[in-house]
C-alpha positions in Angstrom: 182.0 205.1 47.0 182.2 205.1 43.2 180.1 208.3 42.9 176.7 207.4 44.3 175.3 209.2 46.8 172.2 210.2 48.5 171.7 213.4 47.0 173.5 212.7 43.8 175.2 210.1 41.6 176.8 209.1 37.9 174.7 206.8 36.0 175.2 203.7 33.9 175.8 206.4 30.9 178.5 208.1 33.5 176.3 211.7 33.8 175.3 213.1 37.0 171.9 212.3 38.2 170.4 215.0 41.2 167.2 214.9 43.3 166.0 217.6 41.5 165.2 220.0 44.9 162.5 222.3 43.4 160.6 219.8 43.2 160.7 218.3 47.3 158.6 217.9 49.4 155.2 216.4 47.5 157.7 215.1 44.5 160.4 213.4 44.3 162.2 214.0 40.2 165.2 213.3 39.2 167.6 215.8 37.4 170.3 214.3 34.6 173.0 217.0 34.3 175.3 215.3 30.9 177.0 219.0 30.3 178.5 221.9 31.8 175.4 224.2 30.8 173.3 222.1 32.7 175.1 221.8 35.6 175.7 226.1 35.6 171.3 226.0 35.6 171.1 223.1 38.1 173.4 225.3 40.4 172.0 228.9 39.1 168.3 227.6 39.3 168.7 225.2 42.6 167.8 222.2 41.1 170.8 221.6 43.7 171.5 223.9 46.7 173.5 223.6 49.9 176.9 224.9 49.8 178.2 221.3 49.8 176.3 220.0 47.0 176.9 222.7 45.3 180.4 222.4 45.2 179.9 218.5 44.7 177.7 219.2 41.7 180.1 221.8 39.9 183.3 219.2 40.5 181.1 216.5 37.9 180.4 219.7 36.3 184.0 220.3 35.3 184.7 216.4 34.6 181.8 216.4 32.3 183.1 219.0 30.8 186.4 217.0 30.1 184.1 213.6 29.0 182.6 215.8 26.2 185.6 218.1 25.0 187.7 214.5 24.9 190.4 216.2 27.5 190.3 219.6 26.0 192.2 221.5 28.5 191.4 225.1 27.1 187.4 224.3 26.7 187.6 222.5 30.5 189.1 225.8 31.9 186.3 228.3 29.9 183.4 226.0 30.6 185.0 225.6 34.2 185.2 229.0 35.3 181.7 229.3 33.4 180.6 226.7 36.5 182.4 228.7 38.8 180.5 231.8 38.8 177.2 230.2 38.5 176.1 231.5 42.3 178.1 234.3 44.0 178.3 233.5 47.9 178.9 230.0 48.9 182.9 229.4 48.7 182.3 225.5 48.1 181.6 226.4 44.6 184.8 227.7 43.8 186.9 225.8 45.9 185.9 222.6 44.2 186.3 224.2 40.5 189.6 225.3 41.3 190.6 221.9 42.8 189.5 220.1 39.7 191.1 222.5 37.5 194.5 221.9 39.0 194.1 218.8 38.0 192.9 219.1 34.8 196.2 221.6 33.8 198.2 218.5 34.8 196.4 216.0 32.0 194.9 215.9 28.5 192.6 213.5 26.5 191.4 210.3 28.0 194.1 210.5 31.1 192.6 213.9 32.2 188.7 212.6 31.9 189.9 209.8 34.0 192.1 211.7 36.7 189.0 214.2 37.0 186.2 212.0 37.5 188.1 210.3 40.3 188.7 213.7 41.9 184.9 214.6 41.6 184.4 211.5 43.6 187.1 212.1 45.8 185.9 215.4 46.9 182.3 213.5 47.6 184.1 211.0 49.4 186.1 213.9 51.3 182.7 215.5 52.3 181.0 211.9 53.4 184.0 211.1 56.0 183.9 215.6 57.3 180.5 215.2 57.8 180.3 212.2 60.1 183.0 213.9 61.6 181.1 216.5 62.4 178.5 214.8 63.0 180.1 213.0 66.1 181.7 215.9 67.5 178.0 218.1 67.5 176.1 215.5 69.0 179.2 214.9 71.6 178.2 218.6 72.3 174.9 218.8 72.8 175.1 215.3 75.0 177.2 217.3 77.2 174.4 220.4 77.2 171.7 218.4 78.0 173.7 216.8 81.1 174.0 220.7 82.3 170.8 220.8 82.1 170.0 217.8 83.6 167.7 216.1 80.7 166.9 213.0 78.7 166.1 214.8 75.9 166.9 218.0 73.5 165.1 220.7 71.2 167.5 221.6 68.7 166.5 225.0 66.8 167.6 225.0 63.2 167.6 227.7 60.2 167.4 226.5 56.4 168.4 223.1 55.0 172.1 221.6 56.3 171.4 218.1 55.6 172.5 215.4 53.0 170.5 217.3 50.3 173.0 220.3 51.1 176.2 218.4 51.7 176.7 214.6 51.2 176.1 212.1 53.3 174.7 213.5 56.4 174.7 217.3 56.0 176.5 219.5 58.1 174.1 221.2 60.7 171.7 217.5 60.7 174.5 215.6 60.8 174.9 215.7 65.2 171.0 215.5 65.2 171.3 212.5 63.2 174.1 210.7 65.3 172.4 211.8 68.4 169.3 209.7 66.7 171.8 207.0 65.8 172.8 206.9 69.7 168.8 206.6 70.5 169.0 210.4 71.9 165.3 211.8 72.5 165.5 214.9 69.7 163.2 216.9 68.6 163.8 220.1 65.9 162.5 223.1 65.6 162.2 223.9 61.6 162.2 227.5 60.6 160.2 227.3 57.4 163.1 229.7 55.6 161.4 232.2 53.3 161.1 233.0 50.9 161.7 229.4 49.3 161.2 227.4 52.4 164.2 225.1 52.6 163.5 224.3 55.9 159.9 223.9 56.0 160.5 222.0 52.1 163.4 220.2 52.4 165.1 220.3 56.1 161.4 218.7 57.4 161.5 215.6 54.7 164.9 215.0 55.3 164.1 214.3 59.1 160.2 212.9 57.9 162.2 210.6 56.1 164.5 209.9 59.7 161.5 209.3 61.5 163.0 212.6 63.9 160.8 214.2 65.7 160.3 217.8 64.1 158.0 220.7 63.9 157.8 223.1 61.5 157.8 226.9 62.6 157.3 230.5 60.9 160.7 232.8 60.8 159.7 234.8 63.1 158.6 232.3 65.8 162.1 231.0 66.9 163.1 234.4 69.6 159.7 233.7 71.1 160.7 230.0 71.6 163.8 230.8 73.6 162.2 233.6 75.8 160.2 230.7 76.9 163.1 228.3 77.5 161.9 225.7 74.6 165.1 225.7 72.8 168.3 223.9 74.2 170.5 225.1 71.6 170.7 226.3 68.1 172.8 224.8 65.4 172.9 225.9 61.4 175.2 225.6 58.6 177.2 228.1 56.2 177.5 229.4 53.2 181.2 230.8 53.8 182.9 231.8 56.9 185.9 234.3 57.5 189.2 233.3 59.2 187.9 235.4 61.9 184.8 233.4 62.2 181.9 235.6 60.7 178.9 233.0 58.9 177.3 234.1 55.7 174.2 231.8 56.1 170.5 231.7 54.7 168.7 235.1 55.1 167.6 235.1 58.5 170.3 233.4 60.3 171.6 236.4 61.9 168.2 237.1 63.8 168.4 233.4 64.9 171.8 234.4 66.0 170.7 238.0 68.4 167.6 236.2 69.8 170.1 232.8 71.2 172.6 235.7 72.5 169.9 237.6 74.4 168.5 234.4 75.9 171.7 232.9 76.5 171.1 229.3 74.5 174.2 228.3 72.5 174.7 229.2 68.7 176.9 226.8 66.6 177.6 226.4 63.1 178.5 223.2 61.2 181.0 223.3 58.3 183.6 221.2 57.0 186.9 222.7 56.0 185.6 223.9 52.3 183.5 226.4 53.8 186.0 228.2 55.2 187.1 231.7 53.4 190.7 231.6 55.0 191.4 234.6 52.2 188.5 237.0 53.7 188.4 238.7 56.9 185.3 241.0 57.4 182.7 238.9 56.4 180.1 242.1 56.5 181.9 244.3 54.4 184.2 241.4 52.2 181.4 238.5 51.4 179.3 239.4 48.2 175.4 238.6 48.8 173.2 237.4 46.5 170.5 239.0 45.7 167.8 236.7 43.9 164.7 237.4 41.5 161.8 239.2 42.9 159.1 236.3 41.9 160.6 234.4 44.8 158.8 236.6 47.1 156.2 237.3 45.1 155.0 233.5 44.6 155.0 230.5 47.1 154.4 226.8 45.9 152.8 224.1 47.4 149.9 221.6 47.4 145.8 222.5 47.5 143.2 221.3 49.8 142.6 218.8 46.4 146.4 218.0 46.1 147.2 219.9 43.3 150.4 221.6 42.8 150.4 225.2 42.2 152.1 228.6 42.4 150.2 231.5 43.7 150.8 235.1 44.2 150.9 236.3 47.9 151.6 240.2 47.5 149.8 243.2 45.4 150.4 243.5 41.6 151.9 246.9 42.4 154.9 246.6 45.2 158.1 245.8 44.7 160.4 243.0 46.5 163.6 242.3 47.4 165.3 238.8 48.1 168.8 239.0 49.8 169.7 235.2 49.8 172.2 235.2 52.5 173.3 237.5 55.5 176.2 238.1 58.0 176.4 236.8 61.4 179.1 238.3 63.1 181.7 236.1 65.3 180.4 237.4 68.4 177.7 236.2 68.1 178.8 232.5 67.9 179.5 229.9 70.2 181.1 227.7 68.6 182.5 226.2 64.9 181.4 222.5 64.9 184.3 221.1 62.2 185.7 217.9 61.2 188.8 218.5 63.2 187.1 219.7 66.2 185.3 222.7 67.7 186.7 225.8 67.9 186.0 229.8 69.1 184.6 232.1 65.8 188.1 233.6 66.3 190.7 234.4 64.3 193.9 232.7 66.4 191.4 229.9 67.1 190.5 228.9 63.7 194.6 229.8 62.9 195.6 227.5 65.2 193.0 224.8 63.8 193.6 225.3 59.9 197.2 226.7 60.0 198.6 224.0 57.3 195.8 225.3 54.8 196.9 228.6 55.0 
């Protein structure tokens, strides 16, 4: 696809250009990321998020990196590893570094600037082809749930942002809801808004504006209510990382998503391609470290006036004290299924061994 995509792409001047993400949904800027500093504060500051993206982002990071050293392995590696511990929890990141790196040890000057740039875009291209993939196999699913249920159409409960803004083309967790679209599927989403930096009520919502997919956009707290009342077919969200035995690290909140479908017996899938997986952790609770993000995050929200202004305004005391966990834990059990590019399989151990073995 010679490295242009929806989310990202290289410019005539061969630097990365991002939809900057801060900035979605009342502006759409552009982000120009020429140097492996600036791709560590695109990452660190979510200019980019999405564990996809992420890990696309950091793989130009690393050729850049190589286009301004002229193929200097030892500066690659320090700047590399630099981009590699830009964000603590989503595995993408470092998978992709460590994949471009082990090609950049192999290479030197104008050969290893070459070799790395088509890698970067391989690993896009990788991501394009898992997610429609994926995308094929979830909506295949939730065809089949809606014949249980004997219905022409399907509300689909999501948490955060999984869509081509998170991982290239067609996201992970929007990428069924989009084939179902494709198929001329009646769909309509339930957006949690995502505090406390409202991916879904930002970014998930514009991506499906953008669709023309009918959407509404809910508070966090709204979705268990939903389901007592028998408004949600089935709930479907991305990952962050996930164990060999199947536990999710996922947006804050996911895991409450998670105990409210158990209780009301609606379905609870995650959408990931390979990357995601963690095959070298187990207990995802006590094993996968948790990012813990400035307190402003809480403290502020942005958005647009009543005069369409764009502002930034404080919505707790001077005086108290916040905390913002980015991610958390949903345990296996709690899972229905893991919606991959090779199929779907049980949040279990021998399952997902018997899926990925060769990658071990």
């Amino acid at each position: 696809m010679n490295g242009r995509y929806r989310a990202l792409w290289l410019n005539d001047e061969e630097n990365l250009e991002v939809i900057d993400q801060r900035y979605l949904p009342f502006e759409k800027k552009i982000f120009t990321v020429k140097n492996a500093q600036e791709c560590i504060f695109a990452i660190k500051e979510m200019v980019v998020r999405g564990a996809g993206v992420i890990g696309n982002t950091a793989a130009f990071g690393v050729y850049l990196s190589a286009k301004n050293s002229n193929g200097d392995f030892e500066k690659v590696k320090e700047e590399a590893l630099k981009i590699r511990e830009a964000r603590p929890t989503a595995v993408n990141l470092m998978w992709a570094v460590d994949r471009m790196l082990n090609v950049a040890k192999k290479y030197s000057g104008s050969q290893m600037i070459k070799k790395l740039k088509e890698e970067a875009i391989k690993i896009c291209d990788e991501d394009v082809q898992r997610c429609k993939n994926i995308g094929k196999i979830g909506a295949d699913i939730f065809e089949d749930i809606m014949r249980e249920k004997k219905k022409n159409s399907i509300n689909i409960l999501t948490h955060c942002n999984a869509g081509w803004l998170a991982i290239v083309d067609d996201g992970s967790a929007l990428a069924p809801i989009y084939e179902l679209h494709r198929r001329g599927v009646e769909v309509h989403v339930w957006v949690d808004e995502t505090r406390p930096r409202n991916q879904g009520a930002n970014l998930t919502a514009w991506e499906l504006s953008q669709e023309d997919i009918n959407h509404t956009v809910i508070a966090d707290n709204t979705g268990g209510h939903l389901m007592q009342h028998g408004l949600v077919d089935v709930c479907i969200t991305g990952a962050d990382r996930v164990t060999i035995k199947g536990d999710v690290a996922n947006k804050i909140g996911t895991y409450l998503k998670a105990l409210a479908a158990k209780d009301n017996g609606i379905p609870f899938y995650v959408a990931l391609p390979t990357s995601t997986f963690d095959f070298s952790t187990i207990d995802g609770l006590k094993e996968i470290p948790i990012e813990t993000r400035g307190e402003d995050e809480v403290k502020f929200i942005k958005g647009k006036s009543k005069n369409g202004e764009i502002t930034e305004i404080q919505i707790v005391p001077d005086a108290s004290k916040c905390v913002n966990y980015g991610f958390d834990v949903t345990p296996a059990k709690y899972i229905t299924g893991l919606i991959t590019e090779r199929g779907v399989c049980r949040a279990q151990k021998e399952e997902i061994v018997k899926m990925f073995g060769d990658l071990l």
